[in-house]
N, C-alpha and C positions, 0 to 999 in steps of 0.2 A: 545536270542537276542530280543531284544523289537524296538518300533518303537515309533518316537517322536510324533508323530500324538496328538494335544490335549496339549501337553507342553506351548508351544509358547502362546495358546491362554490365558494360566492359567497366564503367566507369565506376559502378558498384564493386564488381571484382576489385578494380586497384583501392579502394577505399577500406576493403577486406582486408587485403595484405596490409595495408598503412596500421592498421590496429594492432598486427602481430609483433610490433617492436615494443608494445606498451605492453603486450601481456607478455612476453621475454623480457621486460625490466622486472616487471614484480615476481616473475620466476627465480628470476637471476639473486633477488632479495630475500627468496624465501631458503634457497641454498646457503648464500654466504651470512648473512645479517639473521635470521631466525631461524636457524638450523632444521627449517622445514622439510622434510626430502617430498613424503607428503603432496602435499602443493604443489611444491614444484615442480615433479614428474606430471602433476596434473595439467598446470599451465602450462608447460610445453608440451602435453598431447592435445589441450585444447588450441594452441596456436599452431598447431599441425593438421586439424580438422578446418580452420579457417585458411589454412594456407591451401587447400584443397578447396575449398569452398571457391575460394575466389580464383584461382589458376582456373575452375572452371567456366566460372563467370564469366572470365575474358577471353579464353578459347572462345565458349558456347557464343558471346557475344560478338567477336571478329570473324568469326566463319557466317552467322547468322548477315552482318552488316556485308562480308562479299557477296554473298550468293543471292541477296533480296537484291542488292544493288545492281550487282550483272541481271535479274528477271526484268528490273525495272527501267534498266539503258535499252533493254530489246524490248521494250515496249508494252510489258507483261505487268502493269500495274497491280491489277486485280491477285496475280500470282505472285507477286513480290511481297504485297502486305499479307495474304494467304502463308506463305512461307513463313514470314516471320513472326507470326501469329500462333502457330502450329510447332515451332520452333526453340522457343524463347520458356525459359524455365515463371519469369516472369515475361508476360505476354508485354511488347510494346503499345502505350507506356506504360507500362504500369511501375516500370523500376524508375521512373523519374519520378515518382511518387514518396520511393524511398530516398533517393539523394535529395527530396527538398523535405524530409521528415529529418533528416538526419543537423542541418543546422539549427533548425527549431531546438532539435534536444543541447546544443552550444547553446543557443539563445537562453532557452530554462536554464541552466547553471547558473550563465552569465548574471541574470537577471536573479537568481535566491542568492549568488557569492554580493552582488552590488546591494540587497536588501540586507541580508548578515550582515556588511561592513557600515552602512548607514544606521544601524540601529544601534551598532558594536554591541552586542547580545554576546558574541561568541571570541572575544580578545585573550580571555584564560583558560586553553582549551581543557586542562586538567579538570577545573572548576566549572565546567559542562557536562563535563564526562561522569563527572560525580553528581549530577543533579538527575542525569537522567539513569543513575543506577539505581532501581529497586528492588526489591527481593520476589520474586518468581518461580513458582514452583516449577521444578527441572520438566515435567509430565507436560506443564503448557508453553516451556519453552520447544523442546521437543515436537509439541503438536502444531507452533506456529513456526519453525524448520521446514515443515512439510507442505505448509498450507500452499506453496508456491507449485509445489507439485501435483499437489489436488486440484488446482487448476486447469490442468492439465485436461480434464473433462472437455474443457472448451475446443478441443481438437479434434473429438470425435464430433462432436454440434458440425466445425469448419469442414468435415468430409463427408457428412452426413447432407447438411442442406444449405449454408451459409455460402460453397463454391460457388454454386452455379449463379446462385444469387447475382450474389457481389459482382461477379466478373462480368454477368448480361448488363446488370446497369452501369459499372462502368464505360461498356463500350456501345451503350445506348448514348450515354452522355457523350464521347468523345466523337459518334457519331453525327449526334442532331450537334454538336458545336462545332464540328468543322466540316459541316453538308455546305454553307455557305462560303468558306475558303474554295471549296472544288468547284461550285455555279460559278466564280468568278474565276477563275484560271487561276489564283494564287498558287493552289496546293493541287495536285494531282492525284493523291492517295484515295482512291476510289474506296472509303467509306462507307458509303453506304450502298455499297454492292457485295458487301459479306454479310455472311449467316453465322452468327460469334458460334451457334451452337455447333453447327456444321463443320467449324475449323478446326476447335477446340473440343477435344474430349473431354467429359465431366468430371474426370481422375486429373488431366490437369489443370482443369479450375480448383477442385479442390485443393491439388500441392501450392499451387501460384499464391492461393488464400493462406497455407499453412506458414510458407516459404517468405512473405509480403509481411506477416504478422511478426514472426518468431526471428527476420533479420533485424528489425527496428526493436525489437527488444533488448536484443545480443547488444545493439551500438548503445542504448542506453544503460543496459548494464554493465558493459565494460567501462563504459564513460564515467558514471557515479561513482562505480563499485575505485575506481583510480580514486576520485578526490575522499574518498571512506578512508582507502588505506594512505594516503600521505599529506591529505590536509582536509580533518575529522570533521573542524571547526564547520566545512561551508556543506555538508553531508546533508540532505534532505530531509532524509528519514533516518535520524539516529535512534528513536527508540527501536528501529528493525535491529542496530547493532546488538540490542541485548538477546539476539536468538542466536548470536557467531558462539560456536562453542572457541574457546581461547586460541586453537591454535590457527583458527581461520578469521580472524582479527587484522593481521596482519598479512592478508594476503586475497585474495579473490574470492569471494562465497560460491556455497556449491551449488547455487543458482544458476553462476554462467558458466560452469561445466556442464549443467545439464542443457541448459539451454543450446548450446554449440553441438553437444550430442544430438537432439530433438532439428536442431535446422539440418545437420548433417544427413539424419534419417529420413527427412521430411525432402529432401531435395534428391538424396538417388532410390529410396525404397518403392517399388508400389505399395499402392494405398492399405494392402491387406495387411504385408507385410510392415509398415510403418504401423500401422494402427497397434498391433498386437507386439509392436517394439515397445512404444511408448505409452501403452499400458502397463506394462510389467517394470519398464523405467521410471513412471513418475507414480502410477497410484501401489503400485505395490513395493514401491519405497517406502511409499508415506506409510502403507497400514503393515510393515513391518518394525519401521520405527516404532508407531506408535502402539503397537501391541507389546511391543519388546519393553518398553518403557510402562506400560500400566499393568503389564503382568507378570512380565520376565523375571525368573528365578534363575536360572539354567544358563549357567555361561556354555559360549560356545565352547572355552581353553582358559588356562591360568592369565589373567590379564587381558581378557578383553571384555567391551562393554556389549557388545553383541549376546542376545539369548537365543537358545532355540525355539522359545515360544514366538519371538520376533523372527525368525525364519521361519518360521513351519507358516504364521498368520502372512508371512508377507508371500513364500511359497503362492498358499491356497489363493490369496486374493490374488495374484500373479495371474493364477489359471484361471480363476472366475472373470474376472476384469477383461484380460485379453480372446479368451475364447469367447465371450460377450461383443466385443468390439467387434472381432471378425463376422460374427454372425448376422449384427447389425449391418454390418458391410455389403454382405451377400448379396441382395437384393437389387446392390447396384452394380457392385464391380465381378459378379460372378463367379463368386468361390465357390470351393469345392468342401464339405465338411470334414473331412481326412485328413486333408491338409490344415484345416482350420486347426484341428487338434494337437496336433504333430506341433504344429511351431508354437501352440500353448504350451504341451508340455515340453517340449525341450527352451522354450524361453523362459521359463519359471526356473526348472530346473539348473538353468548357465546362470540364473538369476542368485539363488540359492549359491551356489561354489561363488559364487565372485563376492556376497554377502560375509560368506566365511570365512574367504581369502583376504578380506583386502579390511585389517593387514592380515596375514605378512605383506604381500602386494602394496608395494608403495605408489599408491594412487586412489585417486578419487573412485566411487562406483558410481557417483554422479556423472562420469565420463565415460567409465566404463562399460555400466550395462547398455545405455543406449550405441555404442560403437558395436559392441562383441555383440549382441543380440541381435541388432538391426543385422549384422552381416549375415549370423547364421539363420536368422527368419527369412532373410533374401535367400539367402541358397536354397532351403528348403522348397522356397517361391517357385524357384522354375527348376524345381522337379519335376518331370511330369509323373503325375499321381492317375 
């Protein structure tokens, strides 16, 4: 008898790679067909970050399924599920949670494309397109760009108190539901002779929580964001289309670059170091947008829409935000305040040049900051200070 410990996780990984052909076709569109370079250097660094994503998955998963499995042929139940509990980026099961989330989101398409075609509401897709244009001042389309990043809040909640939560009652549940498989000899997985707390560290309930949330997002949004760009008509949410600035219309919003960034960071950073990533990636995006837009005078250069009052407000809130996050951190994961500093200002700061930069830099900073930050906030991480 074997035990699936490690399966699920692997099966997620190839389910990752399966998606990178989809964002290499819309890259491949934004090159030839809409002379995007743009984009397209973006989608293919975000299908380089998932191609990473998932190569690990299935490593971290096939090594995690020999090793529990050899513990549990010598007779080491107890330490077989130990192992692969302790092991597991998402703890077993917790990744079959995600492969049976991920057809549901097939099923929601299926189910709004079959309600569109029975109503035929959406036959002249021009003449959609045009009902749902209205006039919008630039300032609130700008501040509803952002909104998705200001959400972003809810990650500091997931590593502050929401981990530990979640993950004891899940495996309180998968506990008291399969105490009675083990009474009857069915199932051997001794159950209820682990301490979830004991196994798992609090840092990795927190990622597991981060990691469980922000992958079922990515496969929704890569999934919608496809039927947006090549068949408009069956799109959920078309009034969100009126926040794409024109030349991301035709190609993948900067939602799922960030998003790809944030599970990237979210799966190899520690918690101090993620936290103070993606503060300075999603909210001090949002409030240099949004400052640069209601008060920007000051171009950065001849030609671009960038101000410096939109740097300087996205700068500051950069370092207020993340040196905030790390502090509230403290208390659990044992920072150091020096270091706290240190990766605020220099993440604000790579924050700032890459605001500047890009363009010229043809690429997203929706991709960007969280990759380049996330790395140099890790390094800093294990300095010892």
């Amino acid at each position: 008898m074997s035990v699936p410990f490690g399966i699920y996780e692997t099966l997620l990984g190839i389910l990752f790679i399966i998606i990178i052909p989809v964002i290499l076709y819309v890259a491949r569109h934004c090159f030839k067909r809409h002379k995007n370079r743009i984009d397209g250097y973006s989608a293919i660094c975000t299908a380089m970050a998932i191609l990473i994503m998932g190569i690990y998955f299935i490593i971290e998963g096939l090594s995690v399924y020999y090793h529990s499995n050899f513990l549990f042929s010598s007779g080491l139940e107890k330490e077989s599920l130990e192992y692969a509990l302790s092991n597991l980026i998402l703890p077993y099961p917790t990744a079959t949670f995600v492969l049976y989330l991920i057809p549901m989101i097939f099923l929601f398409i299926a189910a709004y494309v079959a309600k569109e075609l029975f109503t035929k509401n959406f036959l002249d897709e021009k003449k959609v397109k045009d009902s749902f244009e209205v006039d919008v001042e630039k300032s609130d389309l700008e501040v509803a760009r952002k909104t998705f990043h200001i959400t972003i809040i809810a990650v500091i909640v997931c590593y502050l108190l929401l981990g530990q939560m979640i993950v004891t009652q899940i495996f309180t549940f998968v506990q008291d539901s399969t105490q009675h498989l083990y009474d009857l000899g069915i199932s051997q997985i001794p159950w209820q002779e682990i301490n979830i707390s004991e196994v798992i560290s609090f840092e990795a309930m927190a990622r597991f929580l981060i990691v469980f949330i922000v992958a079922i997002i990515l496969f929704l949004l890569t999934f919608t964001d496809f039927i947006r760009i090549y068949i408009w008509r069956f799109y959920p949410l078309k009034m969100v289309t009126q926040a794409y600035r024109e030349r991301e219309k035709n190609t993948l919003g900067p939602h799922v670059y960030f998003v790809a960034g944030v599970l990237l960071v979210g799966m190899f950073c520690p918690a101090q170091s993620a936290m103070v990533t993606i503060s300075i990636s999603g909210l001090g995006d949002a409030f240099a947008t949004i400052v640069g837009v209601t008060f920007g005078k000051h171009k950065y250069k001849k030609g671009s829409s960038k101000t410096w009052e939109g740097g300087v407000g996205g700068f500051v809130s950069s370092f207020g935000f993340s040196l905030l996050s790390y502090f509230l951190l403290m208390p659990l994961y044992d920072g150091i305040i020096l270091k706290g500093i240190t990766m605020a200002i220099v993440g604000s700061v790579i924050f700032l040049l890459i605001d500047y930069l890009s363009p010229p830099i043809e690429m997203s900073d929706n991709i960007l900051n969280p990759i380049i930050i996330g790395f140099v906030t890790y390094m800093i991480y294990i300095i010892p200070f």
